[in-house]
N, C-alpha and C positions, 0 to 999 in steps of 0.2 A: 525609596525614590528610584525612579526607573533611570536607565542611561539612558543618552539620545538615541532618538532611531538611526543604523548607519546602514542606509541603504548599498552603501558598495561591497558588505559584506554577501549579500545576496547575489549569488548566481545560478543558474541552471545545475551546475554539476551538486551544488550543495541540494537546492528542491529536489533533487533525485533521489539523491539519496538519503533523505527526510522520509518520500514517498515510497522508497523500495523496503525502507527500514519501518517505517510506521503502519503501511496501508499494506503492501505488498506480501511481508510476509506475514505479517501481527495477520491482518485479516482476511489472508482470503488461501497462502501456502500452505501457512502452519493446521489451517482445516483440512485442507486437502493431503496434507503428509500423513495427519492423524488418522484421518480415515482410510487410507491407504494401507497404514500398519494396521488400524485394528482388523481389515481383513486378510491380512496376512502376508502384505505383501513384504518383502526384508530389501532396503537399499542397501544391501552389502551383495545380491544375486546381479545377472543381466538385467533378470527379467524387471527386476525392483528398480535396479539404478535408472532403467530407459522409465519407467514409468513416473518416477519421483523429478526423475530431470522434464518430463512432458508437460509435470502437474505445475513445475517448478516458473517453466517456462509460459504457460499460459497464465500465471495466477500475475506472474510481472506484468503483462499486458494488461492485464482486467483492473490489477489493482494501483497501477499508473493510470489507468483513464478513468476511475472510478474517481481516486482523490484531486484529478485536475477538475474534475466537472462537481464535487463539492467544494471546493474550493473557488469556482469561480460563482458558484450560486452564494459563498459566503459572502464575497465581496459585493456581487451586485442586485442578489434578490434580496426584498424587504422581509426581515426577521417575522411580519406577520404574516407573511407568505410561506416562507420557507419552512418557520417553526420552531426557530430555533436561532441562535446568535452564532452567529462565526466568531469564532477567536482564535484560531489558529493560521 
């Protein structure tokens, strides 16, 4: 059996960091880090650390607005439209 839903747990600070941890780096950093080392780049140089913090810093923008705009398609497009069910 599920608990009740207790909406005052939900705030913006918590959806962030759901979203920076879930979508942010799972899906959009942690590619761009990998591909960065496999061509050689080493976050331990200048040149690595300014590039990994660029990759770092774009992937949070893309991948914050990527998961508010699935997220709101979960909510309000129709699963036969969409393709799929939202559950998260």
């Amino acid at each position: 059996t599920r608990a009740p839903l207790d909406l005052t747990r939900f705030t913006l600070d918590r959806y962030q960091g759901c979203v920076r941890y879930k979508t942010c780096y799972y899906s959009f950093y942690l590619s761009c880090a990998l591909a960065l080392t496999y061509c050689g780049y080493d976050p331990e140089t200048d040149e690595g650390k300014a590039l990994f913090k660029k990759a770092e810093d774009v992937c949070m923008i893309l991948g914050e607005y990527f998961q508010i705009q699935d997220d709101v398609l979960d909510a309000f497009a129709p699963p036969e439209v969409l393709g799929k069910i939202g559950t998260d």
